[in-house]
C-alpha positions as CSV (number, residue, x, y, z in Angstrom):
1,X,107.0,76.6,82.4
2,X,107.9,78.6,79.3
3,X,104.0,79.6,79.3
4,X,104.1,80.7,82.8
5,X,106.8,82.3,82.2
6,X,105.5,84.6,79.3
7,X,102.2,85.3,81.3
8,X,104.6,86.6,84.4
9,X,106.8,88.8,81.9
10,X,103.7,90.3,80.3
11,X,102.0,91.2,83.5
12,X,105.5,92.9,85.0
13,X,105.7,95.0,82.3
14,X,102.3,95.7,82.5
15,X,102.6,96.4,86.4
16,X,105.5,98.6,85.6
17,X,104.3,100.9,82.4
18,X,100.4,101.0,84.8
19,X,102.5,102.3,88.0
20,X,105.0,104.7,86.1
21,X,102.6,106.6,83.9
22,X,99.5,107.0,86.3
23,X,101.7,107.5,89.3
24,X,103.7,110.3,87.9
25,X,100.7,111.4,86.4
26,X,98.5,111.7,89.8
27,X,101.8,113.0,91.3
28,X,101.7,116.0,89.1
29,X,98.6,116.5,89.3
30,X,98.8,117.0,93.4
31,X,96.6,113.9,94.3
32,X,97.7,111.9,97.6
33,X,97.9,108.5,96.2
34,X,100.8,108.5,93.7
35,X,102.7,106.4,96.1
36,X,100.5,103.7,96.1
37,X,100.5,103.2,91.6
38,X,104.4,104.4,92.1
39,X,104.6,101.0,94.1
40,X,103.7,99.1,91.7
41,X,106.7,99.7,89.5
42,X,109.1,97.6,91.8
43,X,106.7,94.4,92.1
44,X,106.8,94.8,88.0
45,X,110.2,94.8,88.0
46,X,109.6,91.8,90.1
47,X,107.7,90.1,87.6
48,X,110.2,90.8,84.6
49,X,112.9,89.3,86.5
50,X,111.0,86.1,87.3
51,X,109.3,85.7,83.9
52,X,112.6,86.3,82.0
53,X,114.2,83.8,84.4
54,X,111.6,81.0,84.2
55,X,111.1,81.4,80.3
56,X,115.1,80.9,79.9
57,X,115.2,78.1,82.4
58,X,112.5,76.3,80.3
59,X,115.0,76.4,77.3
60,X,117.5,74.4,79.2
61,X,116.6,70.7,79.9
């Protein structure tokens, strides 16, 4: 569980720094689908939650 937990705190981040820089960045640039990379940032947030919570959970048994 600590390993899955790892891989899902990796990928949030990943999810979040991908949807804040190219969404702001196709946002100022005027383009119509900043929403949609925007978006991501809240499933990435998500993902940190639930891979910090799994990989701490793992520690206690």
């Amino acid at each position: 569980m600590h390993t899955l937990g790892v891989i899902t705190t990796l990928l949030g981040l990943i999810l979040s720094i991908v949807g804040l820089t190219v969404g702001f960045w196709t946002m100022l640039n005027g383009h119509a689908h900043a929403e949609v990379w925007l978006g991501l940032v809240p499933l990435g947030f998500v993902g940190l939650l639930l891979g910090v919570t799994l990989t701490q959970l793992s520690g206690k048994q």
